[in-house]
GUSERO-815625 format. One record per residue: residue in three letters; x, y, z of N, C-alpha, C in turn. Coordinates in steps of 0.001 Angstrom, whole numbers, plus 500000, padded with zeros to 6 digits. Example, Ala and Ser with C-alpha at 12.3 -4.5 7.8 and 13.67 -1.06 7.14 Angstrom:
ALA513190494310507800512300495500507800513200496700507800;SER512850497750507080513670498940507140512900500030507870;
! end
This chain:
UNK975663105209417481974362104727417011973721105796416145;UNK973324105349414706972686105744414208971217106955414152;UNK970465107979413659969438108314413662968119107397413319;UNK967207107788414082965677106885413836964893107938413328;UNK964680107567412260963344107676411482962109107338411452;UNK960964107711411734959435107262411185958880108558410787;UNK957832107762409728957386108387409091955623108192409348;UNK954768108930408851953272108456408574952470109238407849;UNK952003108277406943951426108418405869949830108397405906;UNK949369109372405510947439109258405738946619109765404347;UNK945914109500403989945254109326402497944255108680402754;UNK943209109710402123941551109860402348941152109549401007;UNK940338108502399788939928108444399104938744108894399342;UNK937624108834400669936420109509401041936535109428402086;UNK935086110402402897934901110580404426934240109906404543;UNK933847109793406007932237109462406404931099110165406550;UNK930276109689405139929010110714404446928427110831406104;UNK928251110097407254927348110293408091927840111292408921;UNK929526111825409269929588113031409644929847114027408806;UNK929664113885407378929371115324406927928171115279406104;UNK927193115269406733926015115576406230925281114608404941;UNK926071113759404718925597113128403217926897113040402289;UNK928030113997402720929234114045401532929913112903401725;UNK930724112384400395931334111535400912933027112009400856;UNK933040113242399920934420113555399174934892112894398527;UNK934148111876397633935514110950396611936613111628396190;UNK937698111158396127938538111241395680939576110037395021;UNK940931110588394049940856109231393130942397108363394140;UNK943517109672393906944774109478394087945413109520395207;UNK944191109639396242945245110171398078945623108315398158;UNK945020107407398143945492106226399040947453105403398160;UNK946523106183396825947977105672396317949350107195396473;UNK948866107914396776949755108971397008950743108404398687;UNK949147108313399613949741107565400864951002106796400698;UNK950202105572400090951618104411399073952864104432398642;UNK952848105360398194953958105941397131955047106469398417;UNK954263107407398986955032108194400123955684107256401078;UNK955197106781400989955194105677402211956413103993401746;UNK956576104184400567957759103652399731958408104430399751;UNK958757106001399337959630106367399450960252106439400737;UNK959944106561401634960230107082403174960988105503403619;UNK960388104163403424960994102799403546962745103069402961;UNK962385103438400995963410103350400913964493104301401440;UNK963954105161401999964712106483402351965457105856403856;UNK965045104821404828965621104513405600964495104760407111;UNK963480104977406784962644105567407746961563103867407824;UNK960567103980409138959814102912409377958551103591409259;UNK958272102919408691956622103522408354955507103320408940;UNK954563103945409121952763103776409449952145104196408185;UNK951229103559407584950460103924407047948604104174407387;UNK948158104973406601946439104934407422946092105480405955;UNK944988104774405401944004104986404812942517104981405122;UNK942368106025404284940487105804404462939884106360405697;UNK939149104879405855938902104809407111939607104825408652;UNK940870104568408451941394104477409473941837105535409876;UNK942049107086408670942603108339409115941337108990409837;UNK940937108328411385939827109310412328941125110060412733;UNK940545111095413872941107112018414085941688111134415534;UNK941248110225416031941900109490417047943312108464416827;UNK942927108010415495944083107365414980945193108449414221;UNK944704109221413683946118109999413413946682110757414649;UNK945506110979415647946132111254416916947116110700417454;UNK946958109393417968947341108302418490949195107761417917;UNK948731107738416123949853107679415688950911108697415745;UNK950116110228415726951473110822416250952053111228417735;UNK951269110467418694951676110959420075952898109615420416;UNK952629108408419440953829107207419345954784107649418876;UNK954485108335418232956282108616417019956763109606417780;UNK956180110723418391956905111752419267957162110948420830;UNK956597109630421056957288109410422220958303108640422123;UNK959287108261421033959735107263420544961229108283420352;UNK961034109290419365961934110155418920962337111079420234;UNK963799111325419420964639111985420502965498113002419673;UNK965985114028419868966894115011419511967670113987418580;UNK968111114769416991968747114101416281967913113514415487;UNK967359112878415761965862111843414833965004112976413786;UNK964680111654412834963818112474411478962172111700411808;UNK961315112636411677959895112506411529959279113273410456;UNK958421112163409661958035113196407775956616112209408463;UNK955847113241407811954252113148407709953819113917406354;UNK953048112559405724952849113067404795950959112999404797;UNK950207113977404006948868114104403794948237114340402448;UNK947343113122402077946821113783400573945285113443400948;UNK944478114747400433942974114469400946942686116019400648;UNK941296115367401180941120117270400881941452118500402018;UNK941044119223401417941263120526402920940429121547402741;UNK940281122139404150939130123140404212939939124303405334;UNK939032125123405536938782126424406696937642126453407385;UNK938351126637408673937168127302409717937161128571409916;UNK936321129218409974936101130590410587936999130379412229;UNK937667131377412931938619131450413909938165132471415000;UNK936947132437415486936113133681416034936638133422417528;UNK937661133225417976938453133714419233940206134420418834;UNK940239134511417413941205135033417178941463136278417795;UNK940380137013418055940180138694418510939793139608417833;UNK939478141057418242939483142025417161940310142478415948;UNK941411142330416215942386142798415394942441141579414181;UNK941707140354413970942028139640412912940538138998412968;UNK939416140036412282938201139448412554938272138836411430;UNK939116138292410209938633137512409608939959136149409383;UNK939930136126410581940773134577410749940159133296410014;UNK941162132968409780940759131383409502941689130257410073;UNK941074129333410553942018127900410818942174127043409343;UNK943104126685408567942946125798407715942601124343408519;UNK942518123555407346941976122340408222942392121287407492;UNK942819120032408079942476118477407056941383117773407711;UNK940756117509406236939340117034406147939547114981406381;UNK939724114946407854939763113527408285938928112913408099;UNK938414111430407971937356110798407774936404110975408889;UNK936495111062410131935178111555410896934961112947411050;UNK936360114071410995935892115388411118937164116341410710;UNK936617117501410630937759118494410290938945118684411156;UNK940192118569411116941403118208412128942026119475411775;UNK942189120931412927942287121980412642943891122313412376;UNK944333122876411960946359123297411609946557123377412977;UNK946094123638414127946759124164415397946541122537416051;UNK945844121595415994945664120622416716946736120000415929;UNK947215120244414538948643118918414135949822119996414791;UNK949614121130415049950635122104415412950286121535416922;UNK949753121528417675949906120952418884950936119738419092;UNK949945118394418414951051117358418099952056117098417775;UNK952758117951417156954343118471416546954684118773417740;UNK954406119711418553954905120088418853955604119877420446;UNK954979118069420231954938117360421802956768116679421480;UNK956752116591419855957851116327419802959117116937420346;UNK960357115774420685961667116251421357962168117435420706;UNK962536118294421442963589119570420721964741118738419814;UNK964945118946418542966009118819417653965254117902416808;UNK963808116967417014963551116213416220963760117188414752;UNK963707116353413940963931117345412348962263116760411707;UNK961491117804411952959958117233411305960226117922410023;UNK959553117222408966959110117598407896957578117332407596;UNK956728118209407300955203117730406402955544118362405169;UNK954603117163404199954197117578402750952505117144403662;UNK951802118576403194950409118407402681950018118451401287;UNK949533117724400583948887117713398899947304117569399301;UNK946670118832399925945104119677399890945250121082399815;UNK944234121331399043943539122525399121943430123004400548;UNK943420124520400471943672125378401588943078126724401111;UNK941583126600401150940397127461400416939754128011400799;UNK939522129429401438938527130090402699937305129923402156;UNK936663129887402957934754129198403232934304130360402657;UNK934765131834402429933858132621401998933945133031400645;UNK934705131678400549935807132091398659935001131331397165;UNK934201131793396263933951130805395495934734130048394712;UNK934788128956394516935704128385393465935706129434392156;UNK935049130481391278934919130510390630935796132023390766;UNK935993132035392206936761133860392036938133133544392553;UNK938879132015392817939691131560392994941161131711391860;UNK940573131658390584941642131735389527940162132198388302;UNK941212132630387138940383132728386346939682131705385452;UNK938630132424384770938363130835383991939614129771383220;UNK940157130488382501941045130107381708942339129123382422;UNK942516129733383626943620129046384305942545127770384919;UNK941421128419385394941281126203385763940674125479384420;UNK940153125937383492940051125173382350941562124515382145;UNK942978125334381900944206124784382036944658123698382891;UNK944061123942384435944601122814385564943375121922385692;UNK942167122237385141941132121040385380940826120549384448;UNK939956121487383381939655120744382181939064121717381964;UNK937910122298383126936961122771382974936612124173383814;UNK935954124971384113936177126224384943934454125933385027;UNK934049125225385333932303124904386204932998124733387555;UNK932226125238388438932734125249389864932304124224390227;UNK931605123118389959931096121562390580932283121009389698;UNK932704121022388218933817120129387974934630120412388516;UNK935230121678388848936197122389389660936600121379390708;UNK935226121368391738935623120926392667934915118972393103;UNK934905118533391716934941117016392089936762117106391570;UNK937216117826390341938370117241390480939613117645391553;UNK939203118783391816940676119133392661939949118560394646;UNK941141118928394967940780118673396964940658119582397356;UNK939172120202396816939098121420397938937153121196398692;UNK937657120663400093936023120552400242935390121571399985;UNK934250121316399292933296122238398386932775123556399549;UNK932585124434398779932147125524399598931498125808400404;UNK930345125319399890928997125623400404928843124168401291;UNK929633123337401699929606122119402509930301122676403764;UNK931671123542403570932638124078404742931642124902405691;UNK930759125571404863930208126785405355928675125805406499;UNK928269124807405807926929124701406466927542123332407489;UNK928634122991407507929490122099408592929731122554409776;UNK930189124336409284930768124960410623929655125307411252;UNK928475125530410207927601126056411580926846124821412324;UNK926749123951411525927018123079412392927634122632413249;UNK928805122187413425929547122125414695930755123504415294;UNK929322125027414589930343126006415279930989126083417139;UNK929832125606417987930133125555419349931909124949419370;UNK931238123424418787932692122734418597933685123576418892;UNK934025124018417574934982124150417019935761125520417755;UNK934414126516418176935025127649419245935601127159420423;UNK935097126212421245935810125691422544937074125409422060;UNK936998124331420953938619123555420742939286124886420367;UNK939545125691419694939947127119419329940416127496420576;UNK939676127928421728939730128826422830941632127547423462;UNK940622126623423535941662125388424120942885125782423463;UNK943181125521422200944857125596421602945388126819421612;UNK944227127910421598944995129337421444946050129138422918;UNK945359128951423826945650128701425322947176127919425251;UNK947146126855424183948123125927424998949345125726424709;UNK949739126070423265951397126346423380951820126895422063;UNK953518126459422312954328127263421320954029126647419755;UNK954504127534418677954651126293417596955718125767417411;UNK955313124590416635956239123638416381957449124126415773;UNK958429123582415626959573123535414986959740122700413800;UNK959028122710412760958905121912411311959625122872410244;UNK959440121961409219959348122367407957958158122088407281;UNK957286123382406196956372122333405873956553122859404164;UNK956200121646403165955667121446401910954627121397401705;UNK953763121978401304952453122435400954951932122296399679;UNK950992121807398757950535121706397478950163123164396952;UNK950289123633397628949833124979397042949701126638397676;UNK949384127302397496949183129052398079947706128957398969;UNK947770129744400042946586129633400676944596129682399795;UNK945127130558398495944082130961397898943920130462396153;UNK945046129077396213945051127920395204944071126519395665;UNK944024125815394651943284124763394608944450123603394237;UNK944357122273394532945466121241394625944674120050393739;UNK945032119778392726944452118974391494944828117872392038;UNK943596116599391746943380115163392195944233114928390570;UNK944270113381390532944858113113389386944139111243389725;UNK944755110722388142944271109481387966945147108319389233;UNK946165108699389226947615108067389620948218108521391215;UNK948589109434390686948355110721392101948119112267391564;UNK948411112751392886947702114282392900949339114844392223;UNK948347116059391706949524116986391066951361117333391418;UNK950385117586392998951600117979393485953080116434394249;UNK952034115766394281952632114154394850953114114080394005;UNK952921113526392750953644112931391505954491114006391185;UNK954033115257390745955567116458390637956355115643391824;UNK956498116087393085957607115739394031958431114576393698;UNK957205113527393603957966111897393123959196112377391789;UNK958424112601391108959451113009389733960409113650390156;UNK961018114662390964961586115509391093962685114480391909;UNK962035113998392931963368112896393674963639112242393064;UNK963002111985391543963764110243391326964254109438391824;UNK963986108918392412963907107387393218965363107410393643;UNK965306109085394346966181108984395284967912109535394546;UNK967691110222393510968635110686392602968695112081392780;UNK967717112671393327967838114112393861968931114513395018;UNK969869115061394912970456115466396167970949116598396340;UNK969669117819396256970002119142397079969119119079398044;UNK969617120415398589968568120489400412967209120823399679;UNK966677121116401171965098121374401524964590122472400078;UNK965186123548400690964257124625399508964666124712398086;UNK966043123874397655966401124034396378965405122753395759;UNK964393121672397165963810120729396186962294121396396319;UNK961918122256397115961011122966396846960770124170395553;UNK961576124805395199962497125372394122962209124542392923;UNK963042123252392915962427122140391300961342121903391833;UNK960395121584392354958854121296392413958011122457391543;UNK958766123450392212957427124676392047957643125016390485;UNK959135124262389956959187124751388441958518123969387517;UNK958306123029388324957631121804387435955937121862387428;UNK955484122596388367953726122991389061953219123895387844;UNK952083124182387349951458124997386730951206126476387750;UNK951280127390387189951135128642387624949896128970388309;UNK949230128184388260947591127893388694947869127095390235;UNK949085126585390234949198125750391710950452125711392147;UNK950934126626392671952370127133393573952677126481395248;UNK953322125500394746953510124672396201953914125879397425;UNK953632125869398607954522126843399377955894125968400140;UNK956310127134400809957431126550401585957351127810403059;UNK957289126577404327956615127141405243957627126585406429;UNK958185127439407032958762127363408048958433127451409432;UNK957752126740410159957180126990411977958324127017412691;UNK958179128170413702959253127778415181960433128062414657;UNK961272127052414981962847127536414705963535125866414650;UNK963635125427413527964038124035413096965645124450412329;UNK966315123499413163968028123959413015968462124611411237;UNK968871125192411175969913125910409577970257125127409400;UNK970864123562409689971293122533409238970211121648408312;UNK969111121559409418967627120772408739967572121290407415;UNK967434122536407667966818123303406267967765123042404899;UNK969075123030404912969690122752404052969863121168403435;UNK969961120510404528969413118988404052968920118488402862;UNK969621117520402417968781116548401803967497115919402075;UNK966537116681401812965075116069401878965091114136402667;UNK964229114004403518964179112847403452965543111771404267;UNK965982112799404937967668111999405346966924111703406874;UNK967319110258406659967787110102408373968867110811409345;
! end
C-alpha cells in the first residue's frame, strides 16, 4: 500500500479589524496563492484542505492540523502551505542570555499564531512523517523600521516605491507600529503562552521554505505573491524534478536580491526527505 498525503492550504486576504485594533491587513494574492497551492498538491497526489480568510482562526488551523497528524503515519507526506502576512513578538521568557528574542509569527485572522505553537503542532506528528512548509510572509522585528530594512533603491526596485506606508500596503509585513501597540496589548497573553511552549517539547522534524531572510520583506503581487508565483514557475506544472534544496537553489535564482527565500531545516527529517523531489508522496 501506497503513501498518504495531505496537504493544507491557508491564505489571509484580511484579518479581523475587531481583533487588531481597526487593521484590516488587505492583501491582494494570499487566497489565490492558497488556490494555486492547493492545485498543485491535488495534482501532486496529495488530498487537500483548504482555509481562507475567515476561516484561517487560530482554532481552525488548529484543528486542521491536529486531523492530518492523527491520520498520518511514518512514511506519509504532509505540505502546509501559508501566504499572509507575518509579524514578531518580543520573547521575554527567553532569559538573560537572549534579551532580545523574538517569536516570529503568522498573522491569523483572529490573532498572531506564534512559530513555536505551528512547531508544537508539527510536532504531534508520527516520527518519519516527511513535513514540508512553504511560508510566503514577512518575518520583520517590531523594533525594525521598514525604512532601515533595505535601502531606498532596493525597495523602490521590489515595490515601486521606498515610502514606508507604500512599503508596507504592498509587501506582507504587518506594519510596525501595529506589531508593537498589539503586543502591548495582549503582552500578558502572549508571556503565559511563551512560558507554556518553552516548557513543552522537542522541535519538529520539517523542512521549511520560507519567502524570505529574517530581516527581508515578502512582496504581495496582483496574481500571487513574489515568492508563490517564482516557486509555481520553477515546478512547472510538475516538470521540475530535482530534490528539496536544488528547488530551493532555482527559486532563490529567480527572487530579486531584495528577497532571498531561506531554507530551514527543524529536528532531524530523514537525508532521504531532503533530497526528494519536492512534493512526492
Amino acid at each position: 500500500m501506497g503513501a498518504t498525503g495531505l496537504s493544507l492550504h491557508i491564505g489571509l486576504n484580511t484579518v479581523d479589524p475587531d481583533r487588531y485594533d481597526g487593521w484590516d491587513g488587505r492583501l491582494l494574492a494570499c487566497e489565490n496563492d492558497a488556490r494555486d497551492m492547493a492545485a498543485l498538491a491535488r495534482d501532486a497526489g496529495y488530498s487537500d484542505t483548504l482555509l481562507l480568510t475567515d476561516e484561517c482562526t487560530v482554532e481552525g488551523v488548529t484543528a486542521a492540523l491536529r486531523a492530518a497528524a492523527a491520520r498520518l503515519r511514518e512514511g506519509d507526506a504532509f505540505l502546509l502551505t501559508y501566504s499572509g502576512h507575518g509579524g514578531q513578538v518580543p520573547d521575554e521568557t527567553a532569559g538573560e542570555d537572549e534579551p532580545d528574542a523574538l517569536d516570529e509569527t503568522l498573522v491569523l485572522y483572529d490573532r498572531q499564531y506564534l512559530d513555536d505553537e505551528l512547531n508544537r503542532e508539527l510536532a504531534r506528528f508520527a516520527d518519519g512523517v516527511r513535513i514540508l512548509v512553504l511560508l510566503d510572509c514577512c518575518h520583520s522585528g517590531s523594533g525594525i523600521e521598514v525604512r532601515d530594512l533595505l535601502t531606498p533603491e532596493a525597495l523602490r526596485e521590489q515595490f515601486g516605491t521606498a515610502d514606508p506606508a507604500g512599503v508596507e500596503e504592498a509587501s506582507r509585513l504587518m506594519p510596525v507600529a501595529r506589531q508593537g501597540a498589539l503586543y502591548q496589548r495582549d503582552r500578558d497573553f502572549f508571556r503565559e503562552l511563551q512560558r507554556e511552549l518553552r516548557a513543552d517539547g522537542r522541535p519538529a522534524d520539517a523542512l521549511l521554505i520560507s519567502a524570505c531572510q529574517d530581516n527581508q520583506l515578502a512582496a504581495d503581487g496582483q496574481v500571487n505573491g513574489k515568492f508563490t508565483g517564482t516557486l509555481l514557475g520553477v515546478w512547472d506544472r510538475g516538470g521540475y524534478r530535482g530534490g528539496h534544496q536544488a528547488f530551493h537553489r532555482a527559486i532563490l535564482r529567480r527572487m530579486p536580491a531584495s528577497q532571498s527565500p531561506n531554507l530551514y531545516v527543524s529536528g532531524r527529517p530523514a537525508e532521504s526527505f531532503l533530497a526528494q523531489r519536492p512534493f512526492t508522496v
